[in-house]
C-alpha positions in Angstrom: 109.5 76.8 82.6 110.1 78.8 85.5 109.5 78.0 88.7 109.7 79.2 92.8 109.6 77.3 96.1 109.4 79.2 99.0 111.7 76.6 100.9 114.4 78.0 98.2 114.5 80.9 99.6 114.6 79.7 102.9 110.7 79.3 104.3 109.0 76.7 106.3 106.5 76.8 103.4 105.1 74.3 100.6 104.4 77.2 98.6 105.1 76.7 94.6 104.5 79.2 91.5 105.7 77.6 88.6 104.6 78.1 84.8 105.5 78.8 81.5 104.9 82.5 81.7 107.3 83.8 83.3 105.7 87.7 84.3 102.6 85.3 85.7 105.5 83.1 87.7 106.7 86.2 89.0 103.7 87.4 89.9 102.4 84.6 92.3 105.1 84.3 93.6 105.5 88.4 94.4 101.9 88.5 96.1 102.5 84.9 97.9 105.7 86.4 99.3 104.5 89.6 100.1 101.0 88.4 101.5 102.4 85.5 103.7 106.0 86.0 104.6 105.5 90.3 104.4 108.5 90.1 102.1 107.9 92.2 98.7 110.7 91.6 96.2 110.8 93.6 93.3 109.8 92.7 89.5 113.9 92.7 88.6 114.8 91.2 91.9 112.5 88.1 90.8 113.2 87.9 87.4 117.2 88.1 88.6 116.4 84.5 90.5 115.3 83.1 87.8 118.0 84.1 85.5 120.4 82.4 88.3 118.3 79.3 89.3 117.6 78.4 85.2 120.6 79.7 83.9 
C-alpha cells in the first residue's frame, strides 16, 4: 500500500492519498500538491518517496 501525508512533507495540511495502486497514489497526491500547495513534483520524484518511505 502506498501512501502520502502532506504533513510528511512538511504542510499544515490533513491531506492523505493512499491506495494500493500506486500510479493512482501518485497521482492524487501530484494534482493535491500542485493544486493546493502550487508545488508539482514529478512522476519519478514521487515514486522516489515511496521507494524511501516503504522501503
Amino acid at each position: 500500500m502506498a501512501k502520502f501525508t502532506c504533513r510528511d512533507y512538511g504542510f499544515d495540511c490533513d491531506f492523505i492519498a493512499e491506495g494500493d495502486n500506486i500510479a493512482k497514489v501518485i497521482e492524487e497526491y501530484g494534482k493535491h500538491s500542485c493544486d493546493e500547495h502550487g508545488i508539482e513534483y514529478s512522476k519519478e520524484a514521487l515514486m522516489q518517496f515511496i521507494l524511501r518511505k516503504h522501503g
